[in-house]
PDB file of N, CA, C and O in Angstrom:
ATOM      1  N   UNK A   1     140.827  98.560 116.480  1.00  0.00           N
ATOM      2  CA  UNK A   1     140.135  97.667 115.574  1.00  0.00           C
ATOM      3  C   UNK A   1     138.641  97.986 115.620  1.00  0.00           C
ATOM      4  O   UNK A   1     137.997  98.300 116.621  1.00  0.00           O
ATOM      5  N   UNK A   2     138.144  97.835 114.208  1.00  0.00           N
ATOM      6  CA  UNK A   2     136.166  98.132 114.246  1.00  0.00           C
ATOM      7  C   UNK A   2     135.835  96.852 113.914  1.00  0.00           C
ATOM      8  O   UNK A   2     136.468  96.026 113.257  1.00  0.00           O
ATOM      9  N   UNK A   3     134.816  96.787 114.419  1.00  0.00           N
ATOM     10  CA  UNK A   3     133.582  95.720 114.214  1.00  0.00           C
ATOM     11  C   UNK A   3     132.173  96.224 113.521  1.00  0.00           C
ATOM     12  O   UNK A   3     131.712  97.331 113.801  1.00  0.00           O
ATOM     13  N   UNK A   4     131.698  95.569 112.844  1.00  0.00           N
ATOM     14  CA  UNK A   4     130.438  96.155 112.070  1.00  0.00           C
ATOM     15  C   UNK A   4     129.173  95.122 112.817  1.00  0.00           C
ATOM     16  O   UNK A   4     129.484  93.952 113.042  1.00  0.00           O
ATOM     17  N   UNK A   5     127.914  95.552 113.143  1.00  0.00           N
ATOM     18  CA  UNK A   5     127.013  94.982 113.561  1.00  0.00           C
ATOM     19  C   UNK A   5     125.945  95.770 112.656  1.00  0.00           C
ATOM     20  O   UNK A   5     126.005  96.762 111.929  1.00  0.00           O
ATOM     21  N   UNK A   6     124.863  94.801 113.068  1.00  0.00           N
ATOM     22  CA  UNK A   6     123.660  95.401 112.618  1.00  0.00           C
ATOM     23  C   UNK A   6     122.615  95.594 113.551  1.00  0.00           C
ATOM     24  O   UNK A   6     122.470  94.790 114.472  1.00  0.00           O
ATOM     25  N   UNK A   7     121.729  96.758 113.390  1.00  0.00           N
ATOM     26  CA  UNK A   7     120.601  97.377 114.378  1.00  0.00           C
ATOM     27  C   UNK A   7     119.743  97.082 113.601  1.00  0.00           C
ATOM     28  O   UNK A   7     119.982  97.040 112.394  1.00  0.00           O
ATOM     29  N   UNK A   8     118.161  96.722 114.272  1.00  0.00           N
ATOM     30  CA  UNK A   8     117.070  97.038 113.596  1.00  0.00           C
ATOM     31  C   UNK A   8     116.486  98.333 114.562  1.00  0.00           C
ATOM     32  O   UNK A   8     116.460  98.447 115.787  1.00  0.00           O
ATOM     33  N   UNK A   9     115.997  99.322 113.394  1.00  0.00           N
ATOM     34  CA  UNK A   9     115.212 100.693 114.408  1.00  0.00           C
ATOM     35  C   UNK A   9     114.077 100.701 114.013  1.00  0.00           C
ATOM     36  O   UNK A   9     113.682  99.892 113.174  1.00  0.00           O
ATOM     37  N   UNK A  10     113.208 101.761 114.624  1.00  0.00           N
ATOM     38  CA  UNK A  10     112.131 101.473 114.046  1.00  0.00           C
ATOM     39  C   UNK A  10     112.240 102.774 112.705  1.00  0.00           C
ATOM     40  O   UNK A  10     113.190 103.553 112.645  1.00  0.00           O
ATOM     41  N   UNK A  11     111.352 102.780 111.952  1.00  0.00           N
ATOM     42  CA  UNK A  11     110.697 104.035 110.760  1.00  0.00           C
ATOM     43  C   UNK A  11     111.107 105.196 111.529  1.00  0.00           C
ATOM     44  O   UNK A  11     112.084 105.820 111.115  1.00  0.00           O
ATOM     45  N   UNK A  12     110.417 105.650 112.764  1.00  0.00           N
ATOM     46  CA  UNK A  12     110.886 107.191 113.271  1.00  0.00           C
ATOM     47  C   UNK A  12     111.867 107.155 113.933  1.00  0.00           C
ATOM     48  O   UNK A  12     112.084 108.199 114.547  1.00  0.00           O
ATOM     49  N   UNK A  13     112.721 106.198 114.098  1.00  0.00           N
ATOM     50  CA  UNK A  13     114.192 106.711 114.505  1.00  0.00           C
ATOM     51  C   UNK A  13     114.936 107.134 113.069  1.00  0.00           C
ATOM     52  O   UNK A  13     115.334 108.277 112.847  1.00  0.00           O
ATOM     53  N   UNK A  14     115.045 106.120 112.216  1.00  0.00           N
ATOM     54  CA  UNK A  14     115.466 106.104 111.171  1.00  0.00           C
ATOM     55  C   UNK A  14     115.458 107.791 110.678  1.00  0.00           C
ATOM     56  O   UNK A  14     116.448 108.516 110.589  1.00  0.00           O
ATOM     57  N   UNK A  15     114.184 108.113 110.428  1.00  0.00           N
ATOM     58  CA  UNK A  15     113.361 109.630 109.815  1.00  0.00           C
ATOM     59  C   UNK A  15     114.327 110.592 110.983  1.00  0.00           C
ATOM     60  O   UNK A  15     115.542 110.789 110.963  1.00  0.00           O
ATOM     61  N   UNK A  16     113.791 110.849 111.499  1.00  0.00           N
ATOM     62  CA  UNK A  16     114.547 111.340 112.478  1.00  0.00           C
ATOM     63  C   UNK A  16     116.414 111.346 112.846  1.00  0.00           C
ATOM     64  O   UNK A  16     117.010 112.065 113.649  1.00  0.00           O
ATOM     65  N   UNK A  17     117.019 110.184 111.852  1.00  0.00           N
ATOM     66  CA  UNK A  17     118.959 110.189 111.987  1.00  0.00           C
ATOM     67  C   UNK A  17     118.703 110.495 110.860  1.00  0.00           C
ATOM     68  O   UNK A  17     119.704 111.175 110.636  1.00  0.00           O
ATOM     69  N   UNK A  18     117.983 110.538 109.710  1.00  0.00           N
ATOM     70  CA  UNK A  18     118.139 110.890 108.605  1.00  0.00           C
ATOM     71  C   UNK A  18     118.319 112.780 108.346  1.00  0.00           C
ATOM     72  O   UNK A  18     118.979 113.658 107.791  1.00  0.00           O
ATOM     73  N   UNK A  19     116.938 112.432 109.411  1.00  0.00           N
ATOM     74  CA  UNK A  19     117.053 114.367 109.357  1.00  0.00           C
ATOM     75  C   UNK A  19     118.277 115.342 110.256  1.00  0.00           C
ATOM     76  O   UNK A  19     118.611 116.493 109.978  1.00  0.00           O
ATOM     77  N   UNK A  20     118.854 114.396 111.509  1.00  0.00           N
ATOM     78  CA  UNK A  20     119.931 115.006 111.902  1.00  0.00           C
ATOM     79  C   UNK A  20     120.988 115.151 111.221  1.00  0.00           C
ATOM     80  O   UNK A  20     121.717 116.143 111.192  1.00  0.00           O
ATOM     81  N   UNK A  21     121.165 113.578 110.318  1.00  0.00           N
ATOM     82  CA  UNK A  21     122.296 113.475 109.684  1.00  0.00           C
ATOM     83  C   UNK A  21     122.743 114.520 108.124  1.00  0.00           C
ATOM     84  O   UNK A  21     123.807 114.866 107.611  1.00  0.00           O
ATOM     85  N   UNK A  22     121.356 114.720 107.818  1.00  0.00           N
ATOM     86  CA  UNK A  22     121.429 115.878 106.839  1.00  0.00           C
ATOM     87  C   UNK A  22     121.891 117.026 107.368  1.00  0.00           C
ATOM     88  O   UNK A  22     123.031 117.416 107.119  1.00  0.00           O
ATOM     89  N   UNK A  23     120.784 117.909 108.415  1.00  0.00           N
ATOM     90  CA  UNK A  23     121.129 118.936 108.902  1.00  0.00           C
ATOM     91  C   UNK A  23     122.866 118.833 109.377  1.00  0.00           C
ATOM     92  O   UNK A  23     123.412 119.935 109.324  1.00  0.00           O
ATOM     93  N   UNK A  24     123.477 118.065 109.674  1.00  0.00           N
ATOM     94  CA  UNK A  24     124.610 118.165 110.630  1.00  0.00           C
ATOM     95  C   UNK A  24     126.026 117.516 109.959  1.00  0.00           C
ATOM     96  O   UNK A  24     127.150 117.378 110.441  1.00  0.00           O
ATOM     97  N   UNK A  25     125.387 117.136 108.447  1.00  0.00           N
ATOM     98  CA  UNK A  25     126.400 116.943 107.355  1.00  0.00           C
ATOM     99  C   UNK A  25     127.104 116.186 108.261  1.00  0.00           C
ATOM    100  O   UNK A  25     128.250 116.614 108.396  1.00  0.00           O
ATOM    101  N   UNK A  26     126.746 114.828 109.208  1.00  0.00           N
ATOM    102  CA  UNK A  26     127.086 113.696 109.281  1.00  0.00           C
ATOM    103  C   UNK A  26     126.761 112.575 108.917  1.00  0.00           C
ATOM    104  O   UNK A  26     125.962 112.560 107.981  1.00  0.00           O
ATOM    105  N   UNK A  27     127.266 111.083 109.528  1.00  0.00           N
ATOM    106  CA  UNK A  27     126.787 110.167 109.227  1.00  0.00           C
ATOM    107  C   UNK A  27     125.860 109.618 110.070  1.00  0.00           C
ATOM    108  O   UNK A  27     125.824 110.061 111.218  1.00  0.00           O
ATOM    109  N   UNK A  28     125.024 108.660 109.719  1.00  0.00           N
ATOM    110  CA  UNK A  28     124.128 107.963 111.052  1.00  0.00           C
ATOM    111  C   UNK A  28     124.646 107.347 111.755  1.00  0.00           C
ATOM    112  O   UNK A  28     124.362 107.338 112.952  1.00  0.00           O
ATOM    113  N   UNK A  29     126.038 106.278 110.960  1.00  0.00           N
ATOM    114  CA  UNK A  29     126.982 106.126 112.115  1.00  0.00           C
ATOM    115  C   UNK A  29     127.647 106.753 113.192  1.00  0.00           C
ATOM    116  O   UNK A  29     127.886 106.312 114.316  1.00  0.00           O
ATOM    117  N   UNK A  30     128.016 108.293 112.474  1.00  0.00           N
ATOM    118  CA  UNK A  30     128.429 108.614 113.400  1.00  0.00           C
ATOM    119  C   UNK A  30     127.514 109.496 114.760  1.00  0.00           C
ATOM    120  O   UNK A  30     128.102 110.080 115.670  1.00  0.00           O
ATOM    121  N   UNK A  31     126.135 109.425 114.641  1.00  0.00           N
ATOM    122  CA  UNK A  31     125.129 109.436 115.266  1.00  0.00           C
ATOM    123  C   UNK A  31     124.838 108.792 116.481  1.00  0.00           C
ATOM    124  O   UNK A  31     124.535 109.159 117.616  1.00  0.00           O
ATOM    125  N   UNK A  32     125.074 107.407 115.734  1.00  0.00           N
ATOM    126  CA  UNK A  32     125.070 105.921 116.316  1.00  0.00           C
ATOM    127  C   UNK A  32     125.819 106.178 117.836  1.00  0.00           C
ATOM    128  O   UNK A  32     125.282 106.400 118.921  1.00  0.00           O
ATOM    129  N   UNK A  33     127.510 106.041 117.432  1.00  0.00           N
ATOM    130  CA  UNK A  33     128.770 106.316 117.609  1.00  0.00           C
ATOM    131  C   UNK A  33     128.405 107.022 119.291  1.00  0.00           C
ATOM    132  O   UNK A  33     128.221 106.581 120.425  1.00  0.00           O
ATOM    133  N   UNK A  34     128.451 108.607 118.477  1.00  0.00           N
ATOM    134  CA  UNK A  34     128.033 109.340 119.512  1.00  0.00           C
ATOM    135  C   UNK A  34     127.493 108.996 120.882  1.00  0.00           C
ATOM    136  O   UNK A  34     127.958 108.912 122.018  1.00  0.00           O
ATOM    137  N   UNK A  35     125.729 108.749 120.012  1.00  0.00           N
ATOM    138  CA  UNK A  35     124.788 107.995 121.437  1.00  0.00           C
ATOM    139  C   UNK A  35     125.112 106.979 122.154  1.00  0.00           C
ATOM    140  O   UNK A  35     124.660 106.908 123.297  1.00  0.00           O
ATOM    141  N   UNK A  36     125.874 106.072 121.702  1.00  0.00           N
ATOM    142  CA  UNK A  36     126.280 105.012 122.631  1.00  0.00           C
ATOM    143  C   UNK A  36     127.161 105.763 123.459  1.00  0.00           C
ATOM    144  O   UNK A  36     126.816 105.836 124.638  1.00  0.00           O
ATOM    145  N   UNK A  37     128.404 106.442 123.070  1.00  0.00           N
ATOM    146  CA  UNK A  37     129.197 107.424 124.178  1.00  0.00           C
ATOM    147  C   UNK A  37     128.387 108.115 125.165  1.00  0.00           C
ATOM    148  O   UNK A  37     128.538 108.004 126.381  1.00  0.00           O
ATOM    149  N   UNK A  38     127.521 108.834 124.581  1.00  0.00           N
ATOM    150  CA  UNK A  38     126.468 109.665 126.089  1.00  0.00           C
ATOM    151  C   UNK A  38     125.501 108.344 126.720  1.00  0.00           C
ATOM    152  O   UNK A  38     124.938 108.486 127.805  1.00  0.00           O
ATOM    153  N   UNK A  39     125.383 107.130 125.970  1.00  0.00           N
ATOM    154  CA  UNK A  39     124.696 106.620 127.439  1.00  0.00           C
ATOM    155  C   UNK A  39     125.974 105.592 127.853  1.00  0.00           C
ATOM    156  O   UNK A  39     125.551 104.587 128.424  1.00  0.00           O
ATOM    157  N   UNK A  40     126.938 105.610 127.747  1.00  0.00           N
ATOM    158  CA  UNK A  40     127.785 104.722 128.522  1.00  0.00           C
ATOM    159  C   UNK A  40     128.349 105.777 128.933  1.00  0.00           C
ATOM    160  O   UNK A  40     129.449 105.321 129.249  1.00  0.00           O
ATOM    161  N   UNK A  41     128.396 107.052 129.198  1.00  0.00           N
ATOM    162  CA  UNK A  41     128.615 108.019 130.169  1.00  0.00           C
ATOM    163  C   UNK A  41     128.201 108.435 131.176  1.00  0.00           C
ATOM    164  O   UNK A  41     128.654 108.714 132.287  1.00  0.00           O
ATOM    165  N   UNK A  42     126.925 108.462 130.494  1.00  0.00           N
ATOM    166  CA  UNK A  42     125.557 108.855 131.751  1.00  0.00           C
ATOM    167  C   UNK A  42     125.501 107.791 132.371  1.00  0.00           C
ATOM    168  O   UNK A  42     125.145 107.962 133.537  1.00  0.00           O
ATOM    169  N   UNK A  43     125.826 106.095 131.922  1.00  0.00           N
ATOM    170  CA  UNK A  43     125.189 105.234 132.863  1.00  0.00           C
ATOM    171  C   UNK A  43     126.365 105.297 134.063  1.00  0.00           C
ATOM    172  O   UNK A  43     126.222 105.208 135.282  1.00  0.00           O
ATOM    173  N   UNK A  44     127.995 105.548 132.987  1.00  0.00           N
ATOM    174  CA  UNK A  44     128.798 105.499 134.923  1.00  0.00           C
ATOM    175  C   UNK A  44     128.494 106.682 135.432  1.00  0.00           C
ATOM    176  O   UNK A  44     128.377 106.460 136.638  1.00  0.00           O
ATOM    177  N   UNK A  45     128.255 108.033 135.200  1.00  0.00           N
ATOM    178  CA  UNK A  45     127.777 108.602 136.019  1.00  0.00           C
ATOM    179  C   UNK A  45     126.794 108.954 137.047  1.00  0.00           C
ATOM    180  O   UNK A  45     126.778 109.755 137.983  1.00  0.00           O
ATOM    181  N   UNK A  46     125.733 107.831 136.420  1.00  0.00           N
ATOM    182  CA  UNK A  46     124.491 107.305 137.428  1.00  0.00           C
ATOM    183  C   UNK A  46     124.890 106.434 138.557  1.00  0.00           C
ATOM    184  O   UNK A  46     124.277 106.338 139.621  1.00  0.00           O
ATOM    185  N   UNK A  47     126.044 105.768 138.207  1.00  0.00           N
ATOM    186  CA  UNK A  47     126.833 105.025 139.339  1.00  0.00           C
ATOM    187  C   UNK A  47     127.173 105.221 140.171  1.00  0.00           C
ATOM    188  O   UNK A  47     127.087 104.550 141.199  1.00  0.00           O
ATOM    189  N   UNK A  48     127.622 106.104 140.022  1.00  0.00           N
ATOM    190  CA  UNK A  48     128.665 107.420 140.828  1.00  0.00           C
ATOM    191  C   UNK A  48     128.076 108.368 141.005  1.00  0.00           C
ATOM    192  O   UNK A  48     128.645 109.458 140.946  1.00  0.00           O
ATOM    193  N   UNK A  49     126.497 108.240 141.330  1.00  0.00           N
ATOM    194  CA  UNK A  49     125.225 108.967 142.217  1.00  0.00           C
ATOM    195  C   UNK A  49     125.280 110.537 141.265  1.00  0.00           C
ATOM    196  O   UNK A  49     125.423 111.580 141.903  1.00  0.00           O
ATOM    197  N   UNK A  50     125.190 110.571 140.163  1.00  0.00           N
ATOM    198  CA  UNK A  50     125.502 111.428 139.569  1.00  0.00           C
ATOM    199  C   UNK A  50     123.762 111.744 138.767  1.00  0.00           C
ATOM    200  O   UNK A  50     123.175 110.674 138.604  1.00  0.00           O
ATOM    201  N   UNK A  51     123.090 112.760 138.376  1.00  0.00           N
ATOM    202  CA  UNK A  51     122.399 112.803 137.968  1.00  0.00           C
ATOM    203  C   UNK A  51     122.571 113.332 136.333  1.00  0.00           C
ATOM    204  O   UNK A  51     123.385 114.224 136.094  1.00  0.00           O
ATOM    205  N   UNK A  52     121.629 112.634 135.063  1.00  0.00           N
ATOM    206  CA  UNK A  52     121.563 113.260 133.891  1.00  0.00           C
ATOM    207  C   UNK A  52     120.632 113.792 133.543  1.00  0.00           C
ATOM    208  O   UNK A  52     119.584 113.233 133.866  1.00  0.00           O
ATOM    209  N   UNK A  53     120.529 114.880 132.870  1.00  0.00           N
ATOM    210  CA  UNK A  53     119.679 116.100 132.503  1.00  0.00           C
ATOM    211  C   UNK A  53     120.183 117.309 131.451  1.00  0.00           C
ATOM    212  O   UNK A  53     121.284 117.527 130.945  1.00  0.00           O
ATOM    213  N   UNK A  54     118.645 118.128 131.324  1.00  0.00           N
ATOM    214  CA  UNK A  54     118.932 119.323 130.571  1.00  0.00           C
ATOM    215  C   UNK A  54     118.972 120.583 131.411  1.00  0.00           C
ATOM    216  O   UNK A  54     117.888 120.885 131.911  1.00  0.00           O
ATOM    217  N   UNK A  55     120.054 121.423 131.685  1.00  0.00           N
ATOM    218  CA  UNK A  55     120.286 122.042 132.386  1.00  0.00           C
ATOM    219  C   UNK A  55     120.558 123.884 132.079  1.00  0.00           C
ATOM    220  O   UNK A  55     121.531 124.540 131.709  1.00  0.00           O
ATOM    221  N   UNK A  56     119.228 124.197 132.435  1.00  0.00           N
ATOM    222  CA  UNK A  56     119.510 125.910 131.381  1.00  0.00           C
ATOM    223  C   UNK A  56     120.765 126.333 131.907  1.00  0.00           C
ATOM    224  O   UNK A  56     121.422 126.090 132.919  1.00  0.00           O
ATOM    225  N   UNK A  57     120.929 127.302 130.527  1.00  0.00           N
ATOM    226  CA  UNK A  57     122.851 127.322 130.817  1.00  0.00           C
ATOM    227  C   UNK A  57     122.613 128.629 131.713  1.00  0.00           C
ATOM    228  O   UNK A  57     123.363 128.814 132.672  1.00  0.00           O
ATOM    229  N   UNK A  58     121.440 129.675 131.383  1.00  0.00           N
ATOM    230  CA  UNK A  58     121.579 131.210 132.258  1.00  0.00           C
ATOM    231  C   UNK A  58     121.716 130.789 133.524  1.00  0.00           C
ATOM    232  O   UNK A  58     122.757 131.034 134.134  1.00  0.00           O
ATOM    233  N   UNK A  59     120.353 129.872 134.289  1.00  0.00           N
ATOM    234  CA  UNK A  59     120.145 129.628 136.088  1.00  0.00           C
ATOM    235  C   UNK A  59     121.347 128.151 136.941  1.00  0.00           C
ATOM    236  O   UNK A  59     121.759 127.755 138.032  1.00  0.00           O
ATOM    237  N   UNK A  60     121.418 127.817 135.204  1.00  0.00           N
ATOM    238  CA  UNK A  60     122.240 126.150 135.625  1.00  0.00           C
ATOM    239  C   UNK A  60     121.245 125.244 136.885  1.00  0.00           C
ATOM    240  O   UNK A  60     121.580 124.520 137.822  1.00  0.00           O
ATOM    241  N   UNK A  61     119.858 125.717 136.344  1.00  0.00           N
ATOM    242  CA  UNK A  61     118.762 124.560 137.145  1.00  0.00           C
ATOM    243  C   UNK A  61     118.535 123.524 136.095  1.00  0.00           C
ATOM    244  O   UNK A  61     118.381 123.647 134.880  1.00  0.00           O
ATOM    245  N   UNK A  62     118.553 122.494 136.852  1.00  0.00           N
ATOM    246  CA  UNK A  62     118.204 121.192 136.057  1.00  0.00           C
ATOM    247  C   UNK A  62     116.552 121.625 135.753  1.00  0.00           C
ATOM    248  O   UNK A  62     115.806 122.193 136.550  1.00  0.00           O
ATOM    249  N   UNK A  63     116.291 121.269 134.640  1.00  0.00           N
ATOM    250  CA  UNK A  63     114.953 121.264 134.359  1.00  0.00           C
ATOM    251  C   UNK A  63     114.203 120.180 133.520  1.00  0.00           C
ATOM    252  O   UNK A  63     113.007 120.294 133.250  1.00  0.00           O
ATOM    253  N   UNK A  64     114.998 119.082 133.109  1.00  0.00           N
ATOM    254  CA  UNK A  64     114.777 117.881 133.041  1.00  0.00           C
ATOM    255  C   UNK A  64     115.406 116.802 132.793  1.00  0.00           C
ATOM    256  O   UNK A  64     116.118 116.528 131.828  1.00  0.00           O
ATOM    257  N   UNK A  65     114.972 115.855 134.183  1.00  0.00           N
ATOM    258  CA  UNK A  65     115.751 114.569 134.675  1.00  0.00           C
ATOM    259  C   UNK A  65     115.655 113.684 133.462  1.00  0.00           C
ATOM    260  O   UNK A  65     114.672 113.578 132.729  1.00  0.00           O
ATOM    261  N   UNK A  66     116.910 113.008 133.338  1.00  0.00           N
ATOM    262  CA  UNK A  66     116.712 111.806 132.597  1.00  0.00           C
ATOM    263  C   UNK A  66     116.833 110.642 133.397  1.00  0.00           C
ATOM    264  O   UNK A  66     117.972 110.585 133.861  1.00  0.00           O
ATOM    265  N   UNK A  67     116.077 109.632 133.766  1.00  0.00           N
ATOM    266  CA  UNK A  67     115.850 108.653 134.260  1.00  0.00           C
ATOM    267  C   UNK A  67     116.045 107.220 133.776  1.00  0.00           C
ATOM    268  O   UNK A  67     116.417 107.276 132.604  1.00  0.00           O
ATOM    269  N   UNK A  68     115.955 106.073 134.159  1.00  0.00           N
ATOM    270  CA  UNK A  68     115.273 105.117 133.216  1.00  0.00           C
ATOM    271  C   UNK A  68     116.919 104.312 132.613  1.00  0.00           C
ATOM    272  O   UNK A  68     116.809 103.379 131.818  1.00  0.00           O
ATOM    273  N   UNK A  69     118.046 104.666 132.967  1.00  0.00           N
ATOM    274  CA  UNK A  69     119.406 104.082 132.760  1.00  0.00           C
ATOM    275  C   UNK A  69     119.590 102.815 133.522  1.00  0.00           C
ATOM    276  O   UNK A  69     120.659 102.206 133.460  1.00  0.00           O
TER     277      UNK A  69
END
C-alpha cells in the first residue's frame, strides 16, 4: 500500500531534483524514494558501528566521511 505526503524543500533542492531528474529520465519521486532508502540504510549501518562514505573504487580508501546521521 502507498501513502502520499507532502514536503516543503527549499528553491535549490528543488533546481537541483529537477536537474537530476531530467538528466536521469526519472521522477523526483523517485529521487525522493531512493534518498530515504540510502539514509535509512546508512542510519542502521551507523548502528552497527558501520561507517558512510565516498570510497575511490582504484585504492578503496575512504576519502569522505559522512557524518551527522
Amino acid at each position: 500500500m502507498s501513502k502520499r505526503f507532502n514536503v516543503v524543500l527549499s528553491d535549490e533542492l528543488i533546481a537541483a531534483m529537477d536537474q537530476v531528474a531530467d538528466k536521469n529520465e526519472t521522477s523526483k519521486s523517485d529521487i525522493l524514494r531512493k534518498a530515504l532508502q540510502l539514509y535509512l540504510a546508512a542510519k542502521e549501518g551507523t548502528k552497527q558501528g558501520m561507517k558512510l562514505g565516498l570510497v575511490d573504487p582504484t585504492t578503496k580508501e575512504l576519502k569522505t566521511e559522512i557524518t551527522g546521521l
